[in-house]
Backbone atoms as SQL, in Angstrom:
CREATE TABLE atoms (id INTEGER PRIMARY KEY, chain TEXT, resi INTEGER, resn TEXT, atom TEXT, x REAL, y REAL, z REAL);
INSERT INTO atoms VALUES
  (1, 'A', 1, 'UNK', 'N', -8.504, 17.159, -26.778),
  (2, 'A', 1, 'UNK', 'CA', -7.321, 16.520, -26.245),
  (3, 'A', 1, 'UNK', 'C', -7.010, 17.018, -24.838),
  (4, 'A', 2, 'UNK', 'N', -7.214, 18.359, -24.581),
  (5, 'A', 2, 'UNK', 'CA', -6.781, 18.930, -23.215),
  (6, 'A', 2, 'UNK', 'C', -7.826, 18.351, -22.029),
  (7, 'A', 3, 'UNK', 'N', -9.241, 17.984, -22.440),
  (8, 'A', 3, 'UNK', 'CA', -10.038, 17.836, -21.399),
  (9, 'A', 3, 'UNK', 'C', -9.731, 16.460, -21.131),
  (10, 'A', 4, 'UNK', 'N', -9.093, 15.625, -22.176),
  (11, 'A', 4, 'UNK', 'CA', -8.838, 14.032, -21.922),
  (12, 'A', 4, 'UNK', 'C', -7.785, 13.724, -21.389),
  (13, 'A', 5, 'UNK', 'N', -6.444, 14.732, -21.590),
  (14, 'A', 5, 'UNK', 'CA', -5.301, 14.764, -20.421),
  (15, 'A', 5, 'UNK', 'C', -5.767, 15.133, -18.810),
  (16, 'A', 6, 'UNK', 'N', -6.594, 16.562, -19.160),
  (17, 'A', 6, 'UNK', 'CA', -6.940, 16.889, -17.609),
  (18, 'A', 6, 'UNK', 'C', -7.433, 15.628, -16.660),
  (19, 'A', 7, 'UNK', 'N', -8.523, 14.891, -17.467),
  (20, 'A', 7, 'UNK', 'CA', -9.198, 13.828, -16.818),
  (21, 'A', 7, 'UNK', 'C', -8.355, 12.631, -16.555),
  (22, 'A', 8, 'UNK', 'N', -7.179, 12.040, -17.499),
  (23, 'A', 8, 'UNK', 'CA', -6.329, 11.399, -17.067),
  (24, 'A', 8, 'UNK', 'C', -5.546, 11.709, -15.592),
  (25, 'A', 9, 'UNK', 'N', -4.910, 13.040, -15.966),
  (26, 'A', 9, 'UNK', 'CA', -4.475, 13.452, -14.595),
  (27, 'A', 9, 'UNK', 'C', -5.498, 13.578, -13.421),
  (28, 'A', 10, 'UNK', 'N', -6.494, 14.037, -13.617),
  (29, 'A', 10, 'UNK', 'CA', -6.994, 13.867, -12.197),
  (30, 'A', 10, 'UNK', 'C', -7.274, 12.566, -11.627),
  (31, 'A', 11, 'UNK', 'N', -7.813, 11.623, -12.858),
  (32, 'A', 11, 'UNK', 'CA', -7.983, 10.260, -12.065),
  (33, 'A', 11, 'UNK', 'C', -6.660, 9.724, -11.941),
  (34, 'A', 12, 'UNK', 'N', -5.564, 9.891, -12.092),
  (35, 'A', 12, 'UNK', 'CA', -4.636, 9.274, -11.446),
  (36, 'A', 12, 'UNK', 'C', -3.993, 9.629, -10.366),
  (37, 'A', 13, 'UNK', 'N', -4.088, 11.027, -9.810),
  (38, 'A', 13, 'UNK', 'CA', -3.549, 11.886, -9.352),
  (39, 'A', 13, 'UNK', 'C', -4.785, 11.334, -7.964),
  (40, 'A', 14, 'UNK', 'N', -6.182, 11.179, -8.290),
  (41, 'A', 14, 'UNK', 'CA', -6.721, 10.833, -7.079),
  (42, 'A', 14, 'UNK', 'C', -6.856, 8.963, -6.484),
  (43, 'A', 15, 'UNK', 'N', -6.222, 8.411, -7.560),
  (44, 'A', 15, 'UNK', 'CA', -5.786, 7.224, -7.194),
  (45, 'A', 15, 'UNK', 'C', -4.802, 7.040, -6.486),
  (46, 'A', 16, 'UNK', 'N', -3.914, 7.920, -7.107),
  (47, 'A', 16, 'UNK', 'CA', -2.265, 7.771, -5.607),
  (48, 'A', 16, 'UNK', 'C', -3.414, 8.677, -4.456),
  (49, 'A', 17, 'UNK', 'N', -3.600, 9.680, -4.424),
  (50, 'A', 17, 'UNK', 'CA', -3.545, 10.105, -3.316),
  (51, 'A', 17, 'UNK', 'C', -4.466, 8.552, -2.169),
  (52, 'A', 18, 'UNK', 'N', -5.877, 8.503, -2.801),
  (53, 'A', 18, 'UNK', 'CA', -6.181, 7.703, -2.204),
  (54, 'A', 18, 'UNK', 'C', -4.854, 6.012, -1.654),
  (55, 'A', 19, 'UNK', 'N', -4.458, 5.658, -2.441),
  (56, 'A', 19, 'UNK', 'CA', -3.429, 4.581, -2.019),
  (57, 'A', 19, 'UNK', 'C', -2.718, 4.895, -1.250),
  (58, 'A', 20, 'UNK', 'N', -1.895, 6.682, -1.209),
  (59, 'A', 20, 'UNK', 'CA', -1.200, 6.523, -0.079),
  (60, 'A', 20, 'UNK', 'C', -1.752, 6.521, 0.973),
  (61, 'A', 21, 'UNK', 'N', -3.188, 7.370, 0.919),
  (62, 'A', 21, 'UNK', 'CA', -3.541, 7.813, 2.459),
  (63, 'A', 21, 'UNK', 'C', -4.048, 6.216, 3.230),
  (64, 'A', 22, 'UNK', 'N', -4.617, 5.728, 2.224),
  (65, 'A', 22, 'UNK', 'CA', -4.977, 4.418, 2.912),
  (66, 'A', 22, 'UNK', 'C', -3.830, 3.092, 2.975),
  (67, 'A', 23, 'UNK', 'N', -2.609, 3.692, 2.817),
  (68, 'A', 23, 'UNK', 'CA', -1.381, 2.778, 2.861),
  (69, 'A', 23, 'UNK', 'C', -0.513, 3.201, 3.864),
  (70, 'A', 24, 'UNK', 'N', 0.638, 4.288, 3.534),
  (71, 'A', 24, 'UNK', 'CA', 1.501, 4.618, 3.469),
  (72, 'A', 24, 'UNK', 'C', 1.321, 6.208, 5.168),
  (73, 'A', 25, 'UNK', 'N', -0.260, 6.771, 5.460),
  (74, 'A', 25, 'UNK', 'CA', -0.313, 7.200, 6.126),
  (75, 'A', 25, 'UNK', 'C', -0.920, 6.356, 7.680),
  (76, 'A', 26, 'UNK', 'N', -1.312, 5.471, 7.027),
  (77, 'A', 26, 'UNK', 'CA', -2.253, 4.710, 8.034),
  (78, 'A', 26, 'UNK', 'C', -1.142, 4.405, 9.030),
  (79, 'A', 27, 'UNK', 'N', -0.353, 4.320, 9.209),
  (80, 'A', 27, 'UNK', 'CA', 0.319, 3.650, 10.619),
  (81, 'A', 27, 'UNK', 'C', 0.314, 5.123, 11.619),
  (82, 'A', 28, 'UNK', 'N', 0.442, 5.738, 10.716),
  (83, 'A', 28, 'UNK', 'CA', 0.439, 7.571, 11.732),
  (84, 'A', 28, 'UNK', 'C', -0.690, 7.857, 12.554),
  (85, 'A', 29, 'UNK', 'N', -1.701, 7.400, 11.806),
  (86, 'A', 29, 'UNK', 'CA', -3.181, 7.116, 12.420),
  (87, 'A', 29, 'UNK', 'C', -3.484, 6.648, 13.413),
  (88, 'A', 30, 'UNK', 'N', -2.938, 5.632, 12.843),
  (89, 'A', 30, 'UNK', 'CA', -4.044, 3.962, 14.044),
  (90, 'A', 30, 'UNK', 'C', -2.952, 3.238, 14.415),
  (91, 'A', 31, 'UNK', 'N', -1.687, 3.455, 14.665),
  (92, 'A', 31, 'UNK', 'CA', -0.694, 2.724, 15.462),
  (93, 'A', 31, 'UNK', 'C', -1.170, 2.506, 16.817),
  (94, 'A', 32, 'UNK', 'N', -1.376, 3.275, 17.384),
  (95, 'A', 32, 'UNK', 'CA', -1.667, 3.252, 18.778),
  (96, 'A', 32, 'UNK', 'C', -3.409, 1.884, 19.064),
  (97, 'A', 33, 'UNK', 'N', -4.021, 2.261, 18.352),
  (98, 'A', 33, 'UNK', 'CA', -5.570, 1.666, 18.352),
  (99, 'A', 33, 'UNK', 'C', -4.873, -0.144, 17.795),
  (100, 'A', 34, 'UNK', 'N', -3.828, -0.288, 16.883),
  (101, 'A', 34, 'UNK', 'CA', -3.712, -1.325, 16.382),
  (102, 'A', 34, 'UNK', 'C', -2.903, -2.422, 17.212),
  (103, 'A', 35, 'UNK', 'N', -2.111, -1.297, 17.521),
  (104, 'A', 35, 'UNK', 'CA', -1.088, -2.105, 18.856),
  (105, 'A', 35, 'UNK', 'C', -2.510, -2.873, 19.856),
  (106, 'A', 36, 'UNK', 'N', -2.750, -2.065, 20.530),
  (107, 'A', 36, 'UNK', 'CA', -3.656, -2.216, 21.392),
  (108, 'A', 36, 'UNK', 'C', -4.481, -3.564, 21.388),
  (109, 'A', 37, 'UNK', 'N', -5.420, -3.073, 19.600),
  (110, 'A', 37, 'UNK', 'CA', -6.103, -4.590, 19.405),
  (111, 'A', 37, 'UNK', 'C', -5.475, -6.024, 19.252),
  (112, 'A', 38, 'UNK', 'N', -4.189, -6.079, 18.623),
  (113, 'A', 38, 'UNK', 'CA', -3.204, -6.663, 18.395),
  (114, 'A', 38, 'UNK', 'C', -2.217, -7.359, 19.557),
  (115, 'A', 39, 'UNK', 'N', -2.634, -6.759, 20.453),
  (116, 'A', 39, 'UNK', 'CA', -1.569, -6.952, 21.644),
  (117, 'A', 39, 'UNK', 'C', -0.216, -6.666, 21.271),
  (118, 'A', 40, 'UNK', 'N', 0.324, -5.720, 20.876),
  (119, 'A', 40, 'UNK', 'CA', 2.214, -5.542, 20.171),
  (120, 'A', 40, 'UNK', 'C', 2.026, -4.302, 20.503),
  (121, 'A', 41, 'UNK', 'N', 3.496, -3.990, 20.940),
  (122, 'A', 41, 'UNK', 'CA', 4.266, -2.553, 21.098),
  (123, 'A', 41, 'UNK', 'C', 3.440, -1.353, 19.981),
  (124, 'A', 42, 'UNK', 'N', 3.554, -0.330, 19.726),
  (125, 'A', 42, 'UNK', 'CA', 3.176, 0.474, 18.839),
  (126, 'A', 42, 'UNK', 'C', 4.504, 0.538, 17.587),
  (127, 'A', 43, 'UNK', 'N', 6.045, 0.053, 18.678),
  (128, 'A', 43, 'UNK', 'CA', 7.077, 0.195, 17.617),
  (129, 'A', 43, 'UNK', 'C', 6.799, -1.122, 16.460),
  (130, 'A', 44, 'UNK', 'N', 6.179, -2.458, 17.016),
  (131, 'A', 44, 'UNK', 'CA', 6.111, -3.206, 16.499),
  (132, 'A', 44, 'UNK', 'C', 5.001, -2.913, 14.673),
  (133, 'A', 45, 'UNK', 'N', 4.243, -2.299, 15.196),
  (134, 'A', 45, 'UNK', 'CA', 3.284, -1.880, 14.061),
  (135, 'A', 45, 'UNK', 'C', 4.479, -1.077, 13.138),
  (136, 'A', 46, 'UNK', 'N', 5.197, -0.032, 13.334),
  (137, 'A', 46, 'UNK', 'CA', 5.918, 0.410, 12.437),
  (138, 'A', 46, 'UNK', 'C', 6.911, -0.212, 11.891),
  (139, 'A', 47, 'UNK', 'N', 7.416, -1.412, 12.891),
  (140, 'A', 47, 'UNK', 'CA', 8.463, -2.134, 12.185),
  (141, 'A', 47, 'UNK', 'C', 7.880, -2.816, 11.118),
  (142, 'A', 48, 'UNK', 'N', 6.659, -3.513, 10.812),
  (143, 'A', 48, 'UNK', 'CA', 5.544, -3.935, 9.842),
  (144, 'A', 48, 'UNK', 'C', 6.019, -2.786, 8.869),
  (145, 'A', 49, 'UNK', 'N', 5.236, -1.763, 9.063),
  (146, 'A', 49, 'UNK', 'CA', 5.394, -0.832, 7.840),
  (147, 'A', 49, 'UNK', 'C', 6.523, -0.365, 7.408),
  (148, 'A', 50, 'UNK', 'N', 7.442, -0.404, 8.519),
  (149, 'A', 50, 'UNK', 'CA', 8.556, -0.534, 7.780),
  (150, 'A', 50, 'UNK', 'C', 9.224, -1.157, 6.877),
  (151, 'A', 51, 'UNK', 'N', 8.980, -2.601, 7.072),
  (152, 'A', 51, 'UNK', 'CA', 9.023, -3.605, 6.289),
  (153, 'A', 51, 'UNK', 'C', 8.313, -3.839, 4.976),
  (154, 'A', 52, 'UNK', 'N', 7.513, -3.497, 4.946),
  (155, 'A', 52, 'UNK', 'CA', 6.869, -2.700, 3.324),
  (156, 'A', 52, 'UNK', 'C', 7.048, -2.013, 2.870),
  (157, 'A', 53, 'UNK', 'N', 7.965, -0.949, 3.306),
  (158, 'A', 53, 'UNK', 'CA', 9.094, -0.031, 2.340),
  (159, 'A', 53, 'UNK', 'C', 10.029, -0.700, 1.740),
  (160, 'A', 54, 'UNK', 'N', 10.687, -2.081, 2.638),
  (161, 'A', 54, 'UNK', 'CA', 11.887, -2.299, 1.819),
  (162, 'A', 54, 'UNK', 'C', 11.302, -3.512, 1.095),
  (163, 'A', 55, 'UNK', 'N', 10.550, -4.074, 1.165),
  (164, 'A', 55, 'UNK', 'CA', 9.955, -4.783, -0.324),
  (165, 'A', 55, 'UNK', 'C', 9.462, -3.862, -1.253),
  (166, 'A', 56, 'UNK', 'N', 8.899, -2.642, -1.176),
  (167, 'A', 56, 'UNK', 'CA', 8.774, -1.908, -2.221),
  (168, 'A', 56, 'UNK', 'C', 10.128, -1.220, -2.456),
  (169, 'A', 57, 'UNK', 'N', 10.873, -0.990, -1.907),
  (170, 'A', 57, 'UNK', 'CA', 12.029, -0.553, -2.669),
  (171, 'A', 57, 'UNK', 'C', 12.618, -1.853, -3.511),
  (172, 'A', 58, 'UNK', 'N', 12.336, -3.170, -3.034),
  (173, 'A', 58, 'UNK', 'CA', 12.781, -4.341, -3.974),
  (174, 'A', 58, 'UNK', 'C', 11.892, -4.391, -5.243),
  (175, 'A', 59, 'UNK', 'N', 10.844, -4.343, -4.943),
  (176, 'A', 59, 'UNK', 'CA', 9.493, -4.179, -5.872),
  (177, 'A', 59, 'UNK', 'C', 9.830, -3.374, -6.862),
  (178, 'A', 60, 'UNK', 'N', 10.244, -2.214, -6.685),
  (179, 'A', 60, 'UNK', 'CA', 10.178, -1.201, -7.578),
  (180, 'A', 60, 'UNK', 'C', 10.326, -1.181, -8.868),
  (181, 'A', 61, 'UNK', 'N', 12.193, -1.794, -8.849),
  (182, 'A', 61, 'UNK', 'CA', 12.516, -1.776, -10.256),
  (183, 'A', 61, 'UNK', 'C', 11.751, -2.891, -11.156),
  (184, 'A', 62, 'UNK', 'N', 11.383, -3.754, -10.402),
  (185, 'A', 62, 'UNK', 'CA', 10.313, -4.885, -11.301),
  (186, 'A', 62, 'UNK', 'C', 9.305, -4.649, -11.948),
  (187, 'A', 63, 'UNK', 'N', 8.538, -3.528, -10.886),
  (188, 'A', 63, 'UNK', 'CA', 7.432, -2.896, -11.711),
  (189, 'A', 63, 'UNK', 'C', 7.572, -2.046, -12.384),
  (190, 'A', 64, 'UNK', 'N', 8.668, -0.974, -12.751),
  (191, 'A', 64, 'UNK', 'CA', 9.117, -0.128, -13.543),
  (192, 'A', 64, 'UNK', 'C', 9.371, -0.614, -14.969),
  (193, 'A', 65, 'UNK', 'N', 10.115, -2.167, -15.149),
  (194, 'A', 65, 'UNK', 'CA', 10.225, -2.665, -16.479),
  (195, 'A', 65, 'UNK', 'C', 8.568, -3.371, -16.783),
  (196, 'A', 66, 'UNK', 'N', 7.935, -3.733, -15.708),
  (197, 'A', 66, 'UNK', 'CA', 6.361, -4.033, -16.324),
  (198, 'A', 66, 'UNK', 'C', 5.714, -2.995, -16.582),
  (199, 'A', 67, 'UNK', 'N', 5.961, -1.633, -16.163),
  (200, 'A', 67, 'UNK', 'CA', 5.289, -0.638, -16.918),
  (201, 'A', 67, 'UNK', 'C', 5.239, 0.048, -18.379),
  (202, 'A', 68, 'UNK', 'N', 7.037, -0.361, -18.589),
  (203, 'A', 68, 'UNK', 'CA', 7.683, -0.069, -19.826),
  (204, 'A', 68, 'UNK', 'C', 7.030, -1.258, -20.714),
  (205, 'A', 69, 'UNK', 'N', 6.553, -2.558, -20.346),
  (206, 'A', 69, 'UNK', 'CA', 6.730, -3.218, -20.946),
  (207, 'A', 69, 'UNK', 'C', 5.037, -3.268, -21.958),
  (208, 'A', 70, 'UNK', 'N', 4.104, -3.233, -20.478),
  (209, 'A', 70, 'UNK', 'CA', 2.616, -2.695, -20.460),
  (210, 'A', 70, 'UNK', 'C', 1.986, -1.961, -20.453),
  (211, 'A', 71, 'UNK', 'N', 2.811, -0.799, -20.022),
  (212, 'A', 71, 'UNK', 'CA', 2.173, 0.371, -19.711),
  (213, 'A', 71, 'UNK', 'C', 1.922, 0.953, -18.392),
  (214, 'A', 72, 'UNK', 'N', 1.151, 2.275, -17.964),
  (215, 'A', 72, 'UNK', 'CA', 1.373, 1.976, -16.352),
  (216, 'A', 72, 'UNK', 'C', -0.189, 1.494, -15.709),
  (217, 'A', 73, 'UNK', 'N', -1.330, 1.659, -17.115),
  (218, 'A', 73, 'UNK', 'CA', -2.267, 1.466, -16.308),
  (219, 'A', 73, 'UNK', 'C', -2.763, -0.131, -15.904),
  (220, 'A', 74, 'UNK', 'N', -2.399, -1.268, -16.410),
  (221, 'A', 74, 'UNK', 'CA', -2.459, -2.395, -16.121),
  (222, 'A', 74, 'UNK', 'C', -1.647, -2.385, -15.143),
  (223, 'A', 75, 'UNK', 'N', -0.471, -1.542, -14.639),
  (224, 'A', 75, 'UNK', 'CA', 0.070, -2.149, -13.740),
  (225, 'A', 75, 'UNK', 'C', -0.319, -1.246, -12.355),
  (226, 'A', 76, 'UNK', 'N', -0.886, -0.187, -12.715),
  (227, 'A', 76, 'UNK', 'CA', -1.567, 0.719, -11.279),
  (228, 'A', 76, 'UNK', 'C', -2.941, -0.146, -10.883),
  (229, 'A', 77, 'UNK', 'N', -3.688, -0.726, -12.069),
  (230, 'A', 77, 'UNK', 'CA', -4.975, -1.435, -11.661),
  (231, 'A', 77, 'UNK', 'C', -4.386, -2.526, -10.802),
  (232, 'A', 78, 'UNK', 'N', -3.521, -3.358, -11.170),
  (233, 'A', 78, 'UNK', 'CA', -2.778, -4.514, -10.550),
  (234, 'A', 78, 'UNK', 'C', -2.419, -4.174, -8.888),
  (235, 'A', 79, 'UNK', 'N', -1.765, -3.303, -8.929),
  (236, 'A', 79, 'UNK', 'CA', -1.397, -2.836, -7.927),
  (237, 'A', 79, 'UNK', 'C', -2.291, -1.877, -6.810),
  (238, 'A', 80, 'UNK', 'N', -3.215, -1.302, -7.232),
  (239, 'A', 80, 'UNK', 'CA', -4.209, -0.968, -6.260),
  (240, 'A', 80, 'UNK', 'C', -5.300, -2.521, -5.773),
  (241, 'A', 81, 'UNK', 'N', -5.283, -3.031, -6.494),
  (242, 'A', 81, 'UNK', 'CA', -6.423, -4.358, -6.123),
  (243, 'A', 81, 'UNK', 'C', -5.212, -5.216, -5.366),
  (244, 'A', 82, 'UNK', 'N', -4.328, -5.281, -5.512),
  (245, 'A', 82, 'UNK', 'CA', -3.134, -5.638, -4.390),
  (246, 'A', 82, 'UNK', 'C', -2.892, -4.897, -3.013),
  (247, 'A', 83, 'UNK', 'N', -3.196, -3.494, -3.220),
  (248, 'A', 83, 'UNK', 'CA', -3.516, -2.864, -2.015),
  (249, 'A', 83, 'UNK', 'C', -4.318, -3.185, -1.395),
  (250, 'A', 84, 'UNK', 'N', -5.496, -3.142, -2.281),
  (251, 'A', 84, 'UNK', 'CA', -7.057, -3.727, -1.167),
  (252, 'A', 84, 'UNK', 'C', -7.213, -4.871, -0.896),
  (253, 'A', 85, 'UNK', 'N', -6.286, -5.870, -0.983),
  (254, 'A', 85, 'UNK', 'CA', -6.060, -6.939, -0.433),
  (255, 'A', 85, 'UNK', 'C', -5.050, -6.932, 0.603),
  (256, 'A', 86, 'UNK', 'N', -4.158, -6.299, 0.782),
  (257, 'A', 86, 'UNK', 'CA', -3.817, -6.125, 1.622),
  (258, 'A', 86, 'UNK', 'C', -4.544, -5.086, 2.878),
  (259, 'A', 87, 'UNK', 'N', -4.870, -4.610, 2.765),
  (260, 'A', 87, 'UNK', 'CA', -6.139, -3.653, 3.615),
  (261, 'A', 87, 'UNK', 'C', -6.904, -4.377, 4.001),
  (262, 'A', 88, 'UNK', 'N', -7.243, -5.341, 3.422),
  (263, 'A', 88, 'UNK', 'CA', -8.583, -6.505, 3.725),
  (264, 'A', 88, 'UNK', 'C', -7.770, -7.254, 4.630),
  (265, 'A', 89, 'UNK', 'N', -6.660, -7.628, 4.204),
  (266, 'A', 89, 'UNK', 'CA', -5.789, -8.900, 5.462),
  (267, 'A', 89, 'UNK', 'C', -5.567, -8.161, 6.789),
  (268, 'A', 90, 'UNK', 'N', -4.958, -6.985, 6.466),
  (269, 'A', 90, 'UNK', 'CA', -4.601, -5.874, 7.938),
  (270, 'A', 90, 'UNK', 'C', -6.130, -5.979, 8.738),
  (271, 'A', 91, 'UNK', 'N', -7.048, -5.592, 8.083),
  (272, 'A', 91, 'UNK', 'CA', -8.535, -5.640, 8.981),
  (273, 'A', 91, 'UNK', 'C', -8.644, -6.701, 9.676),
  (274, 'A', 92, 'UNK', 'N', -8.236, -7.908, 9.132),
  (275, 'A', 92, 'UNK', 'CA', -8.339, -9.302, 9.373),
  (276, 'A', 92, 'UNK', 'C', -7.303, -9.836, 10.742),
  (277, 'A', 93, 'UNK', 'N', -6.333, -9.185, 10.481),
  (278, 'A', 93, 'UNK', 'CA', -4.999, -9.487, 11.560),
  (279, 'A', 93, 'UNK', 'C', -5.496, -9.846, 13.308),
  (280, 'A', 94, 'UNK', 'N', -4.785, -10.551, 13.349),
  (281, 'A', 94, 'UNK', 'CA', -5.249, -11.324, 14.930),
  (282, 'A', 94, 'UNK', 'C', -3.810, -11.230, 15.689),
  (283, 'A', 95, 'UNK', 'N', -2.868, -10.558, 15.247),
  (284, 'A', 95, 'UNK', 'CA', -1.199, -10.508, 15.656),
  (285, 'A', 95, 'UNK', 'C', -0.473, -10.055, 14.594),
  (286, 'A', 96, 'UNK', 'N', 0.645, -10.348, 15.415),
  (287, 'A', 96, 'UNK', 'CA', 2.255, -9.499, 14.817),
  (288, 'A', 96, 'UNK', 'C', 2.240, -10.729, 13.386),
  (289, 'A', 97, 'UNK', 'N', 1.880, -11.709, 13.342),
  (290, 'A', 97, 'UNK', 'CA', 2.463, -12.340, 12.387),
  (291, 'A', 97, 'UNK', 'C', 1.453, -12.073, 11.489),
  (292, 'A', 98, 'UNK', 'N', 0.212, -12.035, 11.495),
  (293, 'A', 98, 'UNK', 'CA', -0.532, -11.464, 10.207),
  (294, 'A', 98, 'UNK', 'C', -0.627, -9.978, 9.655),
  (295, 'A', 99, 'UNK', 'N', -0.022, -9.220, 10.913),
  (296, 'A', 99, 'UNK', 'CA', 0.700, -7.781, 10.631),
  (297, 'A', 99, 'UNK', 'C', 1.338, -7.701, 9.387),
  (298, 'A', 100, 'UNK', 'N', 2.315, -8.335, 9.836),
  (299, 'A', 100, 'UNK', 'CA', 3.587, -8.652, 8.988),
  (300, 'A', 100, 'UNK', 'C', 3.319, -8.959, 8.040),
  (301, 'A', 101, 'UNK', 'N', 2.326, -9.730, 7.586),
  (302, 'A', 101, 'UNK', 'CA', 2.144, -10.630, 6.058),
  (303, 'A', 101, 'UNK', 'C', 1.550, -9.614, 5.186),
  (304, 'A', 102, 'UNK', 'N', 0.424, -9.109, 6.251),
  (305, 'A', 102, 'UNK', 'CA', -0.735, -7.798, 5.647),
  (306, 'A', 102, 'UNK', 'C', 0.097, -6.764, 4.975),
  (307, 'A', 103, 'UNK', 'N', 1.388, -6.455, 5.811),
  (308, 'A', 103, 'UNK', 'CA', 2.204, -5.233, 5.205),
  (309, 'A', 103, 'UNK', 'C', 3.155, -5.451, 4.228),
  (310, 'A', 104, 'UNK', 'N', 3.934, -7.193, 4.373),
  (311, 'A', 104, 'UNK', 'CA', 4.037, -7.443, 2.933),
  (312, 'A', 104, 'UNK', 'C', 3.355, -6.982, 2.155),
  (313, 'A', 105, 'UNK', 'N', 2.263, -7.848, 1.763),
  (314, 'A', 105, 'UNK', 'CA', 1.391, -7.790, 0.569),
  (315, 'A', 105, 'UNK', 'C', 1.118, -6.390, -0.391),
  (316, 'A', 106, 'UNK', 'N', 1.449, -5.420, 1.043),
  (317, 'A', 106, 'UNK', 'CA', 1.022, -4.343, 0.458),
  (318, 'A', 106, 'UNK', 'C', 2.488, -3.399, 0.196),
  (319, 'A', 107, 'UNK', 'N', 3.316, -3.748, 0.515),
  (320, 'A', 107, 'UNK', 'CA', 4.779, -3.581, 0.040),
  (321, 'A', 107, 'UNK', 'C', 5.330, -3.477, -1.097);
């Protein structure tokens, strides 16, 4: 039982880490490189990510009763393949307005 908790915890424990670093740190990164390719301010890139905080703060409680309801791992699988779709659109971005959508998605 202890080696099947340990292994739970680590693979989940390296699933957030990975989601945040490739979410939630990335504007700290590559703001400057994104502006640039993008043609927009560097504030403009954070106002994006900013804006995916407050849909995930809307998000939240929704997914909190789908976790209760499912559990959390259907809804972490859900939600990381929602990340990498959003990661895939950000790569994709040609401007502020597909910025914006990219950081929805991932909000």
């Amino acid at each position: 039982m202890a080696a099947s908790r340990t292994r739970v915890v680590t693979t989940l424990g390296t699933a957030q880490t990975l989601a945040w670093a490739s979410s939630y740190y990335l504007p700290a990164m590559l703001a400057r490189p994104m502006a640039a390719e993008l043609g927009v301010a560097e504030p403009t890139v954070f106002a994006a990510f900013s804006v995916a905080l407050v849909v995930s703060a809307f998000v939240g409680p929704h997914s909190g009763r789908r976790i209760d309801r499912w559990g959390g791992r259907p809804v972490l699988m859900a939600t990381s393949a929602l990340f990498a779709v959003g990661l895939a659109a950000m790569a994709l971005a040609s401007g502020p307005v597909s910025l914006f959508a990219a950081w929805l998605v991932m909000g």
